[in-house]
LOMARGU-364757 format. One record per residue (C-alpha): x, z, y. Coordinates in Angstrom, 1 decimal. Layout:
N
+--------+--------+--------+
!     xx !     zz !     yy !
+--------+--------+--------+
!      X !      Z !      Y !
...
+--------+--------+--------+
# end
This chain:
375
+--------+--------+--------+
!     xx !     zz !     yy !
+--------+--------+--------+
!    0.0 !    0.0 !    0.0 !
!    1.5 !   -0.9 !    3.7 !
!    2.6 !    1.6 !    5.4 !
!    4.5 !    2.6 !    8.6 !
!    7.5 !    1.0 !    8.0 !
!    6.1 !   -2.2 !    6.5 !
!    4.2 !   -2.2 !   10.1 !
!    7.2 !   -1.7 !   11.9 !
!    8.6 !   -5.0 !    9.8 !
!    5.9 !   -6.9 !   10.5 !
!    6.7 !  -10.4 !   12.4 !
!   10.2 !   -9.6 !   12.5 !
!   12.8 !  -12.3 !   10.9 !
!   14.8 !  -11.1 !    8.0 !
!   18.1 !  -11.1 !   10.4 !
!   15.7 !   -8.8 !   13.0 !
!   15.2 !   -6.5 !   10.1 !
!   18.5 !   -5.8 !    9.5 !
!   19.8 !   -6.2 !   13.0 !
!   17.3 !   -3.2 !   14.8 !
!   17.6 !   -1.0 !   11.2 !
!   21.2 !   -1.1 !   11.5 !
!   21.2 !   -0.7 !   15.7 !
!   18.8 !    2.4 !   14.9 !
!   20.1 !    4.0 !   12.2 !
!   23.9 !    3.9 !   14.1 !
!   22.6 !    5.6 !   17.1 !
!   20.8 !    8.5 !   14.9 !
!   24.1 !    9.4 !   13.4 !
!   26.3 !    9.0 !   16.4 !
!   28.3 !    6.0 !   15.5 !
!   28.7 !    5.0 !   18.8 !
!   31.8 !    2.7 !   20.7 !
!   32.3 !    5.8 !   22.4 !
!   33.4 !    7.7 !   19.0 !
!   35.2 !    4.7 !   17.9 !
!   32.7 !    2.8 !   15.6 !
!   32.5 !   -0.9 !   15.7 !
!   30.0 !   -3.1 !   14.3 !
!   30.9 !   -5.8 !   11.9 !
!   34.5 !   -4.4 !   11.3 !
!   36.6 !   -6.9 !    9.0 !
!   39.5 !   -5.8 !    6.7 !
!   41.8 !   -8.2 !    4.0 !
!   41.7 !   -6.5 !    0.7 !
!   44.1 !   -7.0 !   -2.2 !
!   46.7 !   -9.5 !   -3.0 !
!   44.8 !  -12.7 !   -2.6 !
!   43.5 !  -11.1 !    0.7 !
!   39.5 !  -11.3 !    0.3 !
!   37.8 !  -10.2 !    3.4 !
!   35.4 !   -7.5 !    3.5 !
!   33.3 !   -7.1 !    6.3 !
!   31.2 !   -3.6 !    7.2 !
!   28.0 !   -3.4 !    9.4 !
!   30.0 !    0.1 !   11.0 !
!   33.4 !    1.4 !   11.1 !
!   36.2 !    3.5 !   12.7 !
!   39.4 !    4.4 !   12.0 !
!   39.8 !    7.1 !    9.7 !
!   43.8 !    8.1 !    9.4 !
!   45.7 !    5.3 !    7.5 !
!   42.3 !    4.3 !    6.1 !
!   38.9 !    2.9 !    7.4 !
!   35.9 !    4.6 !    6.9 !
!   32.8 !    2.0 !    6.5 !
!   28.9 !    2.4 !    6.2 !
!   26.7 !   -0.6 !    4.6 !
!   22.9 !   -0.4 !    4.9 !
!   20.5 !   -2.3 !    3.3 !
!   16.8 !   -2.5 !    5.0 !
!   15.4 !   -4.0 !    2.2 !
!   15.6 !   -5.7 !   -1.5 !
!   19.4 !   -5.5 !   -2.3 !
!   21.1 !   -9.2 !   -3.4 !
!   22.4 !   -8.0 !   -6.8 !
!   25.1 !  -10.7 !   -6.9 !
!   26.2 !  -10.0 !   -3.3 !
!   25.7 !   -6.4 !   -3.9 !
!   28.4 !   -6.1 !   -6.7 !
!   31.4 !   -8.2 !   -4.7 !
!   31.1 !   -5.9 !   -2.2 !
!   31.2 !   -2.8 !   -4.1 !
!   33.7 !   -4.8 !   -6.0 !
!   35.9 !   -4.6 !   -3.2 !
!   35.3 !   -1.5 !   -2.1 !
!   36.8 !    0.1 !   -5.7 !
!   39.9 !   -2.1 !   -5.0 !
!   40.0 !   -0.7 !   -1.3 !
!   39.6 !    2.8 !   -2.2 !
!   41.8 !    2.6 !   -4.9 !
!   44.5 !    1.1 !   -2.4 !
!   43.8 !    3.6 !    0.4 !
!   42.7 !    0.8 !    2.8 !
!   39.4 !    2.4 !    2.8 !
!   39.4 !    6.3 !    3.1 !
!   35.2 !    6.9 !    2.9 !
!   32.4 !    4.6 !    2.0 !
!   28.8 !    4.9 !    2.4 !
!   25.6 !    2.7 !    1.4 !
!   22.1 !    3.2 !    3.0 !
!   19.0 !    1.9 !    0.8 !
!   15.1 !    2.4 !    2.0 !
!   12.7 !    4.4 !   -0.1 !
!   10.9 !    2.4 !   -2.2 !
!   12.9 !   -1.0 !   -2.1 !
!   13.9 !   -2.7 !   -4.8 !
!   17.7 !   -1.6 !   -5.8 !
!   19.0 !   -3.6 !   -8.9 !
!   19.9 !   -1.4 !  -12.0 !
!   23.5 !   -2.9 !  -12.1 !
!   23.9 !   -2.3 !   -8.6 !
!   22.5 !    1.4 !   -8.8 !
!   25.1 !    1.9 !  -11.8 !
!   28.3 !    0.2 !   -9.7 !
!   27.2 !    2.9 !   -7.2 !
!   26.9 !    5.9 !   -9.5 !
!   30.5 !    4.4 !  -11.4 !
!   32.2 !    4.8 !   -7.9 !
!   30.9 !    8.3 !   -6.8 !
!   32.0 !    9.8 !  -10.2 !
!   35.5 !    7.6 !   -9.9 !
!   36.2 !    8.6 !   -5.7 !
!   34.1 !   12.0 !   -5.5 !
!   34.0 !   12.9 !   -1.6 !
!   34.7 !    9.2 !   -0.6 !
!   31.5 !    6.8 !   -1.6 !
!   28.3 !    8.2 !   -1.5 !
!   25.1 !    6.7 !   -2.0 !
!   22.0 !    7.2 !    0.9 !
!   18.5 !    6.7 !    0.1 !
!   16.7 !    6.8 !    3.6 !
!   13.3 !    8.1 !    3.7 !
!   10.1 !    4.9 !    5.0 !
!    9.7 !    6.9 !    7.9 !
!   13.1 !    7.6 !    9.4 !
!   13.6 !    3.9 !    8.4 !
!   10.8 !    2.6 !   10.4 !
!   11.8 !    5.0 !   13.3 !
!   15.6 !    3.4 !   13.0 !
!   13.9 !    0.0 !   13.3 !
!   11.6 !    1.1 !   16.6 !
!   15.1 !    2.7 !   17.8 !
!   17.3 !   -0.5 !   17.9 !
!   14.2 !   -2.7 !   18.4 !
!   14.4 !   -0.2 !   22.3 !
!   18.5 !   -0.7 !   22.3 !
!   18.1 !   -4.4 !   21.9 !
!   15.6 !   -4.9 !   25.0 !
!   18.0 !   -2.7 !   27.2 !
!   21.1 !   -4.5 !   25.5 !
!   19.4 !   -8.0 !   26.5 !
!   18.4 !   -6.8 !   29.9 !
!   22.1 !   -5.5 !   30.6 !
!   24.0 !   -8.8 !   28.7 !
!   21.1 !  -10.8 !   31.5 !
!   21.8 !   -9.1 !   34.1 !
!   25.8 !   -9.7 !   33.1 !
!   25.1 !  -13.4 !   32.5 !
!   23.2 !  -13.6 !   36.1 !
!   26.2 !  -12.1 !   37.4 !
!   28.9 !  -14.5 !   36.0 !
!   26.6 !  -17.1 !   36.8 !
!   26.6 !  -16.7 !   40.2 !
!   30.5 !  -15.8 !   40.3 !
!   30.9 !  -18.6 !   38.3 !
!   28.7 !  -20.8 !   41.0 !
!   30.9 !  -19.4 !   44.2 !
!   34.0 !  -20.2 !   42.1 !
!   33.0 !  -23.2 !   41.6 !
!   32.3 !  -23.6 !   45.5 !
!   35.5 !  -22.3 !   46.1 !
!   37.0 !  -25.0 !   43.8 !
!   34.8 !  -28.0 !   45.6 !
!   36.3 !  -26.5 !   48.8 !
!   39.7 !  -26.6 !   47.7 !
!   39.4 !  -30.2 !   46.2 !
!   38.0 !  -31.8 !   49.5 !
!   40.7 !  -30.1 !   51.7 !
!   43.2 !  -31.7 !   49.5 !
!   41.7 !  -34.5 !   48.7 !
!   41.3 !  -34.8 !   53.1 !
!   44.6 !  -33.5 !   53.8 !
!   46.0 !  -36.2 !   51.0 !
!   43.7 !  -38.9 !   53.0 !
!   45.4 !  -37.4 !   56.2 !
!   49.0 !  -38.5 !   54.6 !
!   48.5 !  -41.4 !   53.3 !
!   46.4 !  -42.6 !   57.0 !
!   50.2 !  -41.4 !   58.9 !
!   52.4 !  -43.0 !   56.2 !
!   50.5 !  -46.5 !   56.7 !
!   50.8 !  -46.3 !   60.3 !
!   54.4 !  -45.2 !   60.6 !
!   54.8 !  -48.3 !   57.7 !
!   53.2 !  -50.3 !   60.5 !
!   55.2 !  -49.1 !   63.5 !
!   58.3 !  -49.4 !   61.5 !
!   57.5 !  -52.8 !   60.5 !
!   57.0 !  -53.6 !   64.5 !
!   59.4 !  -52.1 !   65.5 !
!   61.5 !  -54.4 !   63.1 !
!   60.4 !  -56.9 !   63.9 !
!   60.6 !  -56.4 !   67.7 !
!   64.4 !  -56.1 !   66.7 !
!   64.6 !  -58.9 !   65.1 !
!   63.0 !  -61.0 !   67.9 !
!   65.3 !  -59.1 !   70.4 !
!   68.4 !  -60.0 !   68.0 !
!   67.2 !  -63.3 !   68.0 !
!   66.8 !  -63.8 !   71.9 !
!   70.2 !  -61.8 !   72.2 !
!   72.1 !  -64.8 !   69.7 !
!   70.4 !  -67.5 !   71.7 !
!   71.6 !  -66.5 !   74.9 !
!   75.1 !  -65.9 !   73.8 !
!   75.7 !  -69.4 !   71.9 !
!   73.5 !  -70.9 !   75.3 !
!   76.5 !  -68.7 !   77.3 !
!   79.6 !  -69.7 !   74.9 !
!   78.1 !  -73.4 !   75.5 !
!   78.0 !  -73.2 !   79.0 !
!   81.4 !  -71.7 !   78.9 !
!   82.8 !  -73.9 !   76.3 !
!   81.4 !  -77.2 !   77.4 !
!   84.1 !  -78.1 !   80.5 !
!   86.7 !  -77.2 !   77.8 !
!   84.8 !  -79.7 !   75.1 !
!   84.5 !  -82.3 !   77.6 !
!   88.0 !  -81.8 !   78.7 !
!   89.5 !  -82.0 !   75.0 !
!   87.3 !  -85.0 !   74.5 !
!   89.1 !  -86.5 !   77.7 !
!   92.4 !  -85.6 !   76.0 !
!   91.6 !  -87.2 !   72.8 !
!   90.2 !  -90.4 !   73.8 !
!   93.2 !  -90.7 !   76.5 !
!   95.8 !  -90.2 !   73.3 !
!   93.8 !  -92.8 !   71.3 !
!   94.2 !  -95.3 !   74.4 !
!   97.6 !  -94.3 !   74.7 !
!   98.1 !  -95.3 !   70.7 !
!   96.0 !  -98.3 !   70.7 !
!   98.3 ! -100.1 !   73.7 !
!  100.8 !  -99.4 !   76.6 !
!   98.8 !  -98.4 !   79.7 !
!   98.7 ! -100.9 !   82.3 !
!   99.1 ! -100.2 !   86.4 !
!   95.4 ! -100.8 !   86.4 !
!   94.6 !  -98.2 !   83.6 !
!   97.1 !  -95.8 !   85.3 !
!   95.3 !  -95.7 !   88.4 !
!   92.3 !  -95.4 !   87.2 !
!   93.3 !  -92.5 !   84.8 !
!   95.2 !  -91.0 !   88.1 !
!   91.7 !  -91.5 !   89.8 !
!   89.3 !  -89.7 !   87.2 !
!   91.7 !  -86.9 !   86.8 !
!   91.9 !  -86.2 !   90.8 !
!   88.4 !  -86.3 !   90.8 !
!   88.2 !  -83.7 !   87.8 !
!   90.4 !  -81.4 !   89.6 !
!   88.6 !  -82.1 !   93.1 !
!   85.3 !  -81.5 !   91.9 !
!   85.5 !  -78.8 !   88.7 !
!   82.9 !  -78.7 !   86.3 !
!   79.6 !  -77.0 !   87.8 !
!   79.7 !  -73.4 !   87.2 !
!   76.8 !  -72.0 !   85.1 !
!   74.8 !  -71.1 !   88.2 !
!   75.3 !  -74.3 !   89.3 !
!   74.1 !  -75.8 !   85.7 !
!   70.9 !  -73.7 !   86.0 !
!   70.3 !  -74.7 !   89.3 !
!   70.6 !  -78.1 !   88.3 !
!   68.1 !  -77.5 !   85.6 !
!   65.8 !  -75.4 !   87.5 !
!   66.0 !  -78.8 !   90.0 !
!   64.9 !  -81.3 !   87.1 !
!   62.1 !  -79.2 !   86.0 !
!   60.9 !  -79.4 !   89.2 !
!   61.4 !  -83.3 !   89.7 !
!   59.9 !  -83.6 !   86.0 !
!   57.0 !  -81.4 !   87.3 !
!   56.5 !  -83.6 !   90.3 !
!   56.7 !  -87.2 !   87.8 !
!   53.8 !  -85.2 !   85.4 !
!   51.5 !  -84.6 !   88.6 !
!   52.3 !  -87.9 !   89.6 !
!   51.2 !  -89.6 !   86.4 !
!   48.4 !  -87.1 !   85.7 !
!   46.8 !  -88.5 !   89.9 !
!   47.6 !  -91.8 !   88.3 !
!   45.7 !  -91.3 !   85.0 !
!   42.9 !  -89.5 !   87.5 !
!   42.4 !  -92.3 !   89.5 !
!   42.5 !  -95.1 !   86.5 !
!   40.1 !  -93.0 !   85.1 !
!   37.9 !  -93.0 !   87.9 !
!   38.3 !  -97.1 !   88.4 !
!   36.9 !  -97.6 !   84.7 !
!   33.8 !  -95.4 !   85.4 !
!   33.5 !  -97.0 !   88.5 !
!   33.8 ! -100.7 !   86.4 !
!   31.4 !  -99.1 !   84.3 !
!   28.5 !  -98.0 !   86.2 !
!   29.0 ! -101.7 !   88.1 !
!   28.5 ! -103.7 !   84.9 !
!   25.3 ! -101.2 !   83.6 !
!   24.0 ! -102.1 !   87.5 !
!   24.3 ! -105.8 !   86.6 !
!   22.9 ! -105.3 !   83.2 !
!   19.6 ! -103.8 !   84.8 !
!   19.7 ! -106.4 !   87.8 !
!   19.5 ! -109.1 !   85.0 !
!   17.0 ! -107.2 !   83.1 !
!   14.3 ! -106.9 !   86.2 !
!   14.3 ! -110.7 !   87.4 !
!   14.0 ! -112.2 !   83.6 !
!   11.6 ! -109.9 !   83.4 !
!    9.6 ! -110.9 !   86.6 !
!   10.5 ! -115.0 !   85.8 !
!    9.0 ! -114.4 !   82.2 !
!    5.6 ! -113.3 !   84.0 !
!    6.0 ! -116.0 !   86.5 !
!    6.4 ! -113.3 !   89.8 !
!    9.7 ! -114.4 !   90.6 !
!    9.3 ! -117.2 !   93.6 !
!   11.8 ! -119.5 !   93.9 !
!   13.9 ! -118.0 !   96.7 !
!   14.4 ! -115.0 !   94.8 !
!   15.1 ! -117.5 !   91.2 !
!   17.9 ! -119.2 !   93.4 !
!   19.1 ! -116.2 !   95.2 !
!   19.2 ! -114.5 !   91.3 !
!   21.5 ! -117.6 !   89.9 !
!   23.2 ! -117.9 !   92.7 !
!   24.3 ! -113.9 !   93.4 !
!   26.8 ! -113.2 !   90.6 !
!   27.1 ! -109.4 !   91.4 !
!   24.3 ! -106.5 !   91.8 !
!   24.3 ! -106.1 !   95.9 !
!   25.9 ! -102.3 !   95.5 !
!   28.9 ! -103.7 !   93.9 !
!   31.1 ! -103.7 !   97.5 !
!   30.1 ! -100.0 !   97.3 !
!   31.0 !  -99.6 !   93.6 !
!   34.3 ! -101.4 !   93.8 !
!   37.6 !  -99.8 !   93.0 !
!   39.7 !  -98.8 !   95.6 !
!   42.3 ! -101.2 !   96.4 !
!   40.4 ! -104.1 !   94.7 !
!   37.7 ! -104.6 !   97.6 !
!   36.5 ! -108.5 !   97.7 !
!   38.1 ! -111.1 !  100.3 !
!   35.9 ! -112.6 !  103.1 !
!   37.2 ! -115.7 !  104.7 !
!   36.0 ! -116.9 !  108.1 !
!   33.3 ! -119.8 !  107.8 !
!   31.4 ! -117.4 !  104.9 !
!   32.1 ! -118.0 !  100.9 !
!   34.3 ! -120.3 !   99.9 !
!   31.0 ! -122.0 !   97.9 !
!   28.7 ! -122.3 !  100.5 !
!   31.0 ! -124.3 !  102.7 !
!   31.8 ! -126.3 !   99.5 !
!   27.9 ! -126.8 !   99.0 !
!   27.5 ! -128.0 !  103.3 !
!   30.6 ! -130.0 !  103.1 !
!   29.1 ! -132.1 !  100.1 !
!   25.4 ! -132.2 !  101.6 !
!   27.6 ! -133.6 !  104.7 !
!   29.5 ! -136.1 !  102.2 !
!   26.1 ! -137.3 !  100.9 !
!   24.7 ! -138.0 !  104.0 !
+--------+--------+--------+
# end
């Protein structure tokens, strides 16, 4: 029949079982962290080092002493290995006291009650055998079902705590990265512009150096270029002098060129830019010429242009009136008989203005002087 501990189970996973009976029963006989106990305590037994591993322990000595509890039907293979070990560890000294917990009325196998009763009579005073009563047992149970709650409550709280030390960390961390990462941004903007200034500056240097070699070879050859022309001078004079013997002619001519050499030097380099500075300014003059030239040419073949478009539409208006039959006769001879539009002594060129003899055109007195003739 179900009673207060089979209530107390109720709903509860096999791993709760065991977990709050063991929770409660430790607290009800003071095996606390405080007196040394541990939960789950490990120990290698024997010489192929098997593991053994309690639901409470402490140090005891040299030795360990261990409690097992079992809240319900006892595993009668698992059961023996661990007892197993535990005659091999108390044997050995490794364990110093053992003691197994069982609840009234669950089912113990016989072999496993009998390994039991084998090892009090074999380590009297070191394993003993505890049957717990269904009430203290469902008391343990309500005991570390109240630990767990305030155990979870506490690890939350922890967990809330890291979390959040975890989250400013992690702030911290950000912060650090995006300094560096702006300071590294920072270096790598000043390396590219001192690349850049050192690359101008270079090549300002290089122009300079440039500039610096023109004007000394355009120096040496202003310097050098009397002495050229003289050793030229020299040479061709000793070729003439090789080729034949210098006639009274050739002497006084040579006598001549060299008095004027020494009379008038060659033009020092102020002189030479002068000169230069002289002929760009004659060269300027001949460009402004020709460009007035150019202007004006330009101007007499728009002027040649508009003229001809003038006689184009001139031409245009009378065929147009002699196809409809409005052009009178006057106007038909006056048409044939004017060869250019009546704006055309406006419209001519300068310099190319039409002559006018005396007596009026040279046709119309051909034209009177052959009506004369005929008469």
């Amino acid at each position: 029949m179900p009673d207060g501990y089979d209530a107390s189970r109720r709903n509860l996973s096999n791993y709760e079982k065991g977990l709050y009976f063991e929770l409660g029963r430790a607290q009800i006989r003071d095996e606390t962290p405080d007196r040394g106990w541990v939960k789950q305590f490990e120990i290698r037994i024997g010489h192929e080092q098997d593991r053994r591993r309690f639901d409470s322990a402490r140090t005891d000595g040299q030795g360990v002493r261990s409690v097992e509890r079992k809240s319900g039907r006892v595993n009668e293979s698992d059961a023996r290995g661990q007892l197993g070990l535990e005659r091999e560890a108390l044997d050995s000294g490794q364990l110093t006291h053992s003691t197994w917990e069982t609840v009234e009325g669950e089912k113990v196998p016989d072999k496993v009650l009998g390994d039991m009763q084998e090892l009090e009579r074999d380590f009297p005073g070191q394993f003993r055998h505890e049957i717990v009563s269904r009430a203290d047992a469902a008391r343990a149970i309500q005991l570390g079902q109240s630990l767990m709650s305030k155990q979870l409550e506490l690890i939350r709280a922890y967990e809330l705590t890291r979390a959040d030390r975890a989250r400013k960390r992690l702030e911290k961390i950000r912060e650090i990265v995006r300094v560096r990462e702006e300071k590294a941004r920072e270096r790598e903007k000043e390396q590219r512009e001192k690349v850049a200034e050192l690359a101008k500056a270079r090549e300002r240097a290089e122009k300079f150096e440039r500039m610096q070699q023109f004007r000394e070879a355009a120096a040496r050859g202003r310097v050098e270029a009397p002495q050229r022309v003289q050793a030229e001078r020299d040479r061709q004079a000793e070729k003439a002098k090789a080729r034949a013997p210098e006639t009274e002619r050739e002497r006084v001519q040579r006598e001549a060129a060299e008095r004027a050499i020494r009379e008038f030097p060659f033009p020092a380099p102020n002189q030479t830019r002068d000169r230069e500075a002289a002929d760009a300014a004659t060269v300027e003059r001949e460009d402004k010429a020709r460009a007035e030239r150019e202007a004006a040419k330009e101007r007499e073949r728009e002027s040649a242009k508009t003229l001809e478009e003038l006689n184009r539409a001139r031409d245009a208006a009378f065929g147009h009136l002699d196809e409809g039959g409005r052009l009178s006769e006057a106007e038909r001879l006056a048409w044939s008989g004017q060869a250019h539009h009546p704006r055309a002594a406006v419209l001519e060129p300068p310099g190319h203005a039409p002559s006018v003899e005396r007596g009026g055109t040279g046709q119309g007195q051909d034209r009177a002087r052959g009506i004369s003739r005929e008469r």
